[in-house]
ZAMARGU-4260 file (C-alpha; in steps of 0.2 Angstrom, whole numbers, plus 5000, padded with zeros to 4 digits):
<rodrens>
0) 5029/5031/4870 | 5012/5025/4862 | 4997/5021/4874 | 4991/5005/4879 | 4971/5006/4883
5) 4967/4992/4896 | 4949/4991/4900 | 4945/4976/4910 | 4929/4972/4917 | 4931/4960/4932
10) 4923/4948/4925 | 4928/4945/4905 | 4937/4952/4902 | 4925/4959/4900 | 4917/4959/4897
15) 4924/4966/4896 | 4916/4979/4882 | 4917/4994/4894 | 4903/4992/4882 | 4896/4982/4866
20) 4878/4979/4866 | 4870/4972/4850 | 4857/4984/4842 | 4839/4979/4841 | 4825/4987/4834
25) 4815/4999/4848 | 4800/4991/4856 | 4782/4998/4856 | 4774/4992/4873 | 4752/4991/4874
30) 4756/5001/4892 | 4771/5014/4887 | 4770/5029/4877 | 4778/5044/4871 | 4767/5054/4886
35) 4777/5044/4899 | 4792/5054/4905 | 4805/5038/4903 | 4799/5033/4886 | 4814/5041/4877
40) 4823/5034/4892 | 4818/5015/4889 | 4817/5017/4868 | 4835/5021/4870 | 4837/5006/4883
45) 4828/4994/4872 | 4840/4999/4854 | 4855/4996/4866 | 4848/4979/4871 | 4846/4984/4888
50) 4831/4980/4891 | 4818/4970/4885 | 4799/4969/4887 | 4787/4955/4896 | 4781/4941/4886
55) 4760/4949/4885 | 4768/4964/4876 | 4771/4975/4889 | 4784/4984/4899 | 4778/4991/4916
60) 4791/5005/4918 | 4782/5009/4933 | 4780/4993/4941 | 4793/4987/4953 | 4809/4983/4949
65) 4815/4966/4954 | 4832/4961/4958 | 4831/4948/4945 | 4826/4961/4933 | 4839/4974/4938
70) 4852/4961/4936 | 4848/4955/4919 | 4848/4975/4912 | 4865/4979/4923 | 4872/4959/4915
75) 4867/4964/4897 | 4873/4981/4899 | 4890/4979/4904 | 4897/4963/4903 | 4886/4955/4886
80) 4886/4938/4882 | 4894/4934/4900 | 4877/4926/4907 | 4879/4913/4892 | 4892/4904/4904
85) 4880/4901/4918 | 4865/4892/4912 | 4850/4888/4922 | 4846/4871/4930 | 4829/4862/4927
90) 4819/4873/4941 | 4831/4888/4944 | 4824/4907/4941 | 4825/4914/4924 | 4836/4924/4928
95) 4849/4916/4937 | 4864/4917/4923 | 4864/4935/4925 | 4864/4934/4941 | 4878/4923/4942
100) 4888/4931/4930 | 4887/4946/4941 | 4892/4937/4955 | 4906/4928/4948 | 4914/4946/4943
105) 4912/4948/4963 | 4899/4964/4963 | 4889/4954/4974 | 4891/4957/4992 | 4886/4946/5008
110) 4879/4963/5015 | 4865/4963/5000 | 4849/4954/5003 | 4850/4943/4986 | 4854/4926/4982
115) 4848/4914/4967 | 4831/4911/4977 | 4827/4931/4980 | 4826/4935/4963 | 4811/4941/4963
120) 4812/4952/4980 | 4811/4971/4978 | 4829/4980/4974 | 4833/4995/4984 | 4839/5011/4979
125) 4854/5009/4990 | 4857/4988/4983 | 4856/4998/4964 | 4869/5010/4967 | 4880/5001/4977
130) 4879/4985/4965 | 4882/4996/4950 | 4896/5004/4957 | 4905/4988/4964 | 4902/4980/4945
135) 4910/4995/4936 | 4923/5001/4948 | 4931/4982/4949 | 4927/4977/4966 | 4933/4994/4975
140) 4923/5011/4974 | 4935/5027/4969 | 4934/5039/4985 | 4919/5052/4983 | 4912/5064/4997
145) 4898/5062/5006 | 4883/5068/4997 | 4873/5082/5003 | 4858/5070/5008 | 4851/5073/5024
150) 4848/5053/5028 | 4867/5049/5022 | 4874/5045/5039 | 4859/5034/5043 | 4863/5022/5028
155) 4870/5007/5032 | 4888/5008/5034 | 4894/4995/5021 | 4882/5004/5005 | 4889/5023/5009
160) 4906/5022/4997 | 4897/5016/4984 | 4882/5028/4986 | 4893/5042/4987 | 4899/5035/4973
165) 4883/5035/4964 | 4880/5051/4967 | 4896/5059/4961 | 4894/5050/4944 | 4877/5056/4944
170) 4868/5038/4943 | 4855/5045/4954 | 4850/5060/4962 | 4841/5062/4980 | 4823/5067/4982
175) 4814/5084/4982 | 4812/5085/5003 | 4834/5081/5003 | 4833/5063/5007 | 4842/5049/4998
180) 4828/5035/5002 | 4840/5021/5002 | 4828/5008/5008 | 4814/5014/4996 | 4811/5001/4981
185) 4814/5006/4962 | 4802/5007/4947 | 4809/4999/4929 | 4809/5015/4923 | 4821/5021/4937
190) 4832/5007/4936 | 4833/5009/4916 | 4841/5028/4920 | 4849/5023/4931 | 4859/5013/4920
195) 4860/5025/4904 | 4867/5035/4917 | 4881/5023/4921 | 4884/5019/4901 | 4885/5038/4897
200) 4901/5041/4913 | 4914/5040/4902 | 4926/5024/4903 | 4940/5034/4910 | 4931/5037/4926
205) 4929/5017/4930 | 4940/5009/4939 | 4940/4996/4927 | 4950/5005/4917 | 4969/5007/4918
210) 4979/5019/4904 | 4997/5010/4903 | 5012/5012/4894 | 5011/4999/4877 | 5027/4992/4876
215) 5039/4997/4860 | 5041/4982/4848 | 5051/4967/4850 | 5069/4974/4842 | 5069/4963/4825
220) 5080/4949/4834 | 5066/4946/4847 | 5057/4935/4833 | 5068/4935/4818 | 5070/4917/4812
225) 5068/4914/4794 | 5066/4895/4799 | 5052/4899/4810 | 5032/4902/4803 | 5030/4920/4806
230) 5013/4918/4810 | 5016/4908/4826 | 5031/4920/4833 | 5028/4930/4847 | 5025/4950/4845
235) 5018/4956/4829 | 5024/4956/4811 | 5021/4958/4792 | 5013/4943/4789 | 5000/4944/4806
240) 4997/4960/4798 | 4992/4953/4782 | 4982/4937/4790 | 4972/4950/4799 | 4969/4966/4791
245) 4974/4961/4774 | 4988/4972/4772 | 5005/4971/4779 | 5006/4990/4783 | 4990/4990/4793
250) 4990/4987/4810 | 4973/4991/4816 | 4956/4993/4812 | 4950/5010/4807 | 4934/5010/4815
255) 4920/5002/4825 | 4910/4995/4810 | 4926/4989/4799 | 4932/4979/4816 | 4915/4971/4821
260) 4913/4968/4801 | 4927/4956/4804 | 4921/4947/4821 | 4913/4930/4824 | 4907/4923/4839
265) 4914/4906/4842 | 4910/4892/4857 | 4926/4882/4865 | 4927/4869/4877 | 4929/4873/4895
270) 4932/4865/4912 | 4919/4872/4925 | 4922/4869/4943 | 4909/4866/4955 | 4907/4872/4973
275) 4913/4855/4980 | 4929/4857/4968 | 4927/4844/4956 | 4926/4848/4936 | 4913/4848/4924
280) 4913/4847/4907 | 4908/4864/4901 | 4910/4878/4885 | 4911/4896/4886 | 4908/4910/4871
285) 4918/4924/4865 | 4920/4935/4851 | 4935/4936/4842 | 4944/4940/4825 | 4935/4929/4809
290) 4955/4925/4802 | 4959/4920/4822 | 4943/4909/4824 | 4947/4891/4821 | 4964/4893/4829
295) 4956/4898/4846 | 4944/4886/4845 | 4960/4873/4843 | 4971/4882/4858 | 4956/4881/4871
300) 4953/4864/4863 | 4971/4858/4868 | 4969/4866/4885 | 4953/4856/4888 | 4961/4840/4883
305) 4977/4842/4893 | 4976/4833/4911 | 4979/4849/4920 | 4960/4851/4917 | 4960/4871/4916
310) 4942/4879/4923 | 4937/4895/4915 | 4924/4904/4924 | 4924/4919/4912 | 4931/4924/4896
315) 4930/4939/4886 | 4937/4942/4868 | 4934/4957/4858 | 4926/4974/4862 | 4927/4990/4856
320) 4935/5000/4868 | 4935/5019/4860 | 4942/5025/4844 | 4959/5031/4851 | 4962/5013/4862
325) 4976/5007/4856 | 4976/4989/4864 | 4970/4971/4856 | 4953/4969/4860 | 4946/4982/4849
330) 4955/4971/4835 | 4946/4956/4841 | 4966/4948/4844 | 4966/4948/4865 | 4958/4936/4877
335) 4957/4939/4894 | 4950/4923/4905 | 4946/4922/4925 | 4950/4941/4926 | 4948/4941/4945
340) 4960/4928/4950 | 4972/4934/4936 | 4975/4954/4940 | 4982/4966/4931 | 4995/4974/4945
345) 5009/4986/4944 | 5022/4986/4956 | 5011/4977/4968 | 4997/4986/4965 | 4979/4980/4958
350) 4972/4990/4944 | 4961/4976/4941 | 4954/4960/4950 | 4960/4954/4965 | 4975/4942/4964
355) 4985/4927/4956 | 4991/4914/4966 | 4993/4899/4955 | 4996/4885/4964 | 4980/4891/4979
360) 4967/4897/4966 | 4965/4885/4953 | 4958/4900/4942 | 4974/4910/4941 | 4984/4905/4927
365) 5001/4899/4932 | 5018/4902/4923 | 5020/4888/4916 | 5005/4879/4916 | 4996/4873/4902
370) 4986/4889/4898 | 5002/4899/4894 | 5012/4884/4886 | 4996/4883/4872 | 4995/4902/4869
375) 5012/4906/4867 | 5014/4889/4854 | 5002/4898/4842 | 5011/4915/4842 | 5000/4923/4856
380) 5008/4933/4873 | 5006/4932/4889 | 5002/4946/4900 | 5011/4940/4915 | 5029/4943/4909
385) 5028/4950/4892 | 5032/4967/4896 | 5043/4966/4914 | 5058/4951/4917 | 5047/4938/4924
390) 5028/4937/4931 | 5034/4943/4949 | 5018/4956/4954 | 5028/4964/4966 | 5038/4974/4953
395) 5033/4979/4935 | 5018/4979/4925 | 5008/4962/4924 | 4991/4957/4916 | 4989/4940/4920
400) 4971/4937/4914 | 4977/4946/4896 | 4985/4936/4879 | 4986/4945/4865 | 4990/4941/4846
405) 5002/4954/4842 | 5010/4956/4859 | 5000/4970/4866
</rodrens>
C-alpha cells in the first residue's frame, strides 16, 4: 500500500505549506552587518520571506520584538498568503491580518496577553514558544519532559507543554545561570532563530502532519462510463493525466520547481461571517494547478451564489509538501477550506483540527451541502467519505476539510 502524505496546518490547509515561502533577494540593513552574530541568521530569514526590514532602511535585530512583529514572521513563515484573508479596517494596526490569521488557525490562547489592540506590547519568551508550538503542533503540543531549567516549575501552568515543547525541538535553549526566563522580552534577532529553528524540525515531528494509507484506485467500474466526460469523474484517470501533466502516464510532478512552474494564484468569492453571525461579501486566495484555475474560480463561484451562503474563513491550495509526499497538494490539485471546523479524524480520533458538526458550526462542511454537491459535479472528491462507507468520524479515516482532483 502506497502512502498518502497529509500535512495540514490548522489553518489552510495550510497553509497549509508545512512550508512555501516566495524567495526574495537578501536585504542589506544601514544598522546590520556581517560582524553581528544573527546576520547569517536574518540574511537567510529575509531570502525565505520571513522577515522584512523597517521602512527607514533598517532592521534592529536587537531591538524589541513586538507581538505584532513576531506575528507577522511566524504568519509568513508557516501559513503564507493566509493573512490575505483578513484585511485591516481604516484604523486597525498594520498588522492585524497576521494576527488574525493566527488566531483563526486557534494558536492563540485566552491565557496570552495579546489581542488586536496589544500589538505593539512586548512578546515574552514563554508567549514565543508556546504560540509557535500551538500554531505547528495543531492546537495540542506532543508530550515532552520537563526541561532541565531551574525556573520551570515557576512558569505559569498553562505555557509549561508548550515550553517543554520548545525546548525538545530545540526552538530555544535556556540561559547561561540554568534559567529559562520565560517573562523576559525577546530581541528580533531572537525571534528570527527562533523561527529557523522551527522551519529546519522536520515535518514529521509536527503534529500537523499525519502519514495515512492512500487509498488503491477506484476498480475501473467505479468511473467507467464512456457516456460520461472523463474529466469530471471522480478518482483519477488518463485524460486528468493528460489535462494536468500533459501526458497520460504521468501522475505527478517530478520536483518542486516543475510543480510550482505550473501554479497560479487565483482570487474566488467568499462568504465571511462576522462575530454577530451575519454574512459578508468577501474573497479568499489560493494557489492552485494553472489547467485547474478557471474551473475553481467557477466551483467556488457556484458555492457563492447558492443560498446556502457558505463562509470560508481559510483555504489553502497547493504546497510543496517533500519530494517523497505522495498527496495532491504538492500537484496543486487539493483544496482544504476551514481546516478546524472540518478535521481530519480516524476512528474518532483528531489528527488535525478540532471537529465537524455541520448543522452547529456553519464552518464545517456538511454531507450534502452545497460545498460537497459543487466539487464532486466537477470531478473533485471529498474527504469525508471517499475512503471509509460514509462520513461517520466515529469509525474510518475522514478528512473533511480535504477535496482533491484525482481522488487522493
Amino acid at each position: 500500500m502506497k502512502q498518502k502524505l497529509t500535512a495540514i496546518l490548522c489553518t489552510i490547509a495550510v497553509a497549509a505549506s508545512l512550508l512555501v515561502l516566495p524567495v526574495q533577494a537578501a536585504g542589506r540593513w544601514s544598522d546590520l552587518d556581517e560582524s553581528h552574530w544573527a546576520y547569517s541568521a536574518i540574511s537567510r530569514a529575509s531570502e525565505l520571506g520571513m522577515v522584512r526590514g523597517n521602512p527607514d532602511g533598517t532592521m534592529a535585530p536587537d531591538g524589541t520584538l513586538t507581538w505584532g512583529q513576531y506575528l507577522t514572521m511566524l504568519s509568513l513563515t508557516f501559513q503564507g498568503e493566509l493573512y490575505l484573508n483578513y484585511p485591516a479596517s481604516a484604523g486597525a494596526h498594520w498588522a492585524y491580518p497576521y494576527f488574525a490569521a493566527v488566531d483563526a488557525a486557534g494558536a492563540i490562547r485566552t491565557f496570552m496577553p495579546v489581542g488586536a489592540d496589544r500589538l505593539d506590547t512586548p512578546i515574552t519568551r514563554q508567549d514565543a514558544s508556546a504560540l509557535t508550538v500551538l500554531l505547528l503542533d495543531c492546537g495540542t503540543p506532543k508530550a515532552a519532559a520537563d526541561p532541565a531549567v531551574l525556573d520551570f516549575l515557576e512558569l505559569p501552568a498553562d505555557y509549561r507543554p508548550g515550553v517543554a515543547r520548545a525546548f525538545a525541538l530545540k526552538l530555544l535553549s535556556g540561559y547561561p545561570d540554568g534559567t529559562f526566563g520565560g517573562s523576559d522580552t525577546l530581541t528580533r534577532a531572537q525571534g528570527v532563530v527562533i523561527l529557523l529553528n522551527a522551519l529546519d524540525v522536520p515535518i514529521e515531528e509536527w503534529n500537523t502532519v499525519q502519514p495515512e494509507p492512500e487509498p488503491e484506485p477506484d476498480p475501473w467500474w467505479w468511473w467507467e462510463d464512456e457516456d460520461s466526460d472523463p474529466l469530471l469523474r471522480l478518482g483519477e484517470n488518463n485524460a486528468k493525466h493528460l489535462r494536468l501533466f500533459g501526458d497520460e502516464n504521468k501522475r505527478r510532478f517530478e520536483n518542486r520547481e516543475e510543480a510550482e512552474a505550473n501554479m497560479v494564484t487565483v482570487t474566488v468569492p467568499a462568504w465571511k461571517l462576522k462575530k454577530d453571525g451575519t454574512r459578508t461579501s468577501g474573497t479568499a486566495t489560493l494557489k492552485i494547478h494553472k489547467a485547474l484555475a478557471d474551473e475553481v474560480v467557477e466551483i467556488f463561484t457556484e458555492i457563492y451564489n447558492d443560498p446556502e451562503q457558505f463562509p470560508i474563513s481559510s483555504i489553502g491550495g497547493y504546497s510543496w509538501r517533500g519530494d517523497n509526499a505522495t498527496g495532491e497538494h504538492n500537484c496543486g490539485t487539493a483544496i482544504d477550506i476551514n481546516p478546524t471546523a472540518n478535521f481530519q479524524v480516524r476512528d474518532g480520533q483528531a489528527l488535525a483540527g478540532t471537529h465537524w458538526t455541520p448543522g452547529e458550526d456553519p464552518y464545517s462542511i456538511a454531507e450534502n451541502g452545497i460545498v460537497v454537491r459543487t466539487f464532486r459535479a466537477h470531478g473533485w472528491d471529498w474527504g469525508g467519505d471517499a475512503w471509509a462507507s460514509d462520513a461517520n468520524p466515529t469509525y474510518g479515516y475522514h478528512d473533511y476539510m480535504h477535496f482533491s482532483y484525482m481522488g487522493k
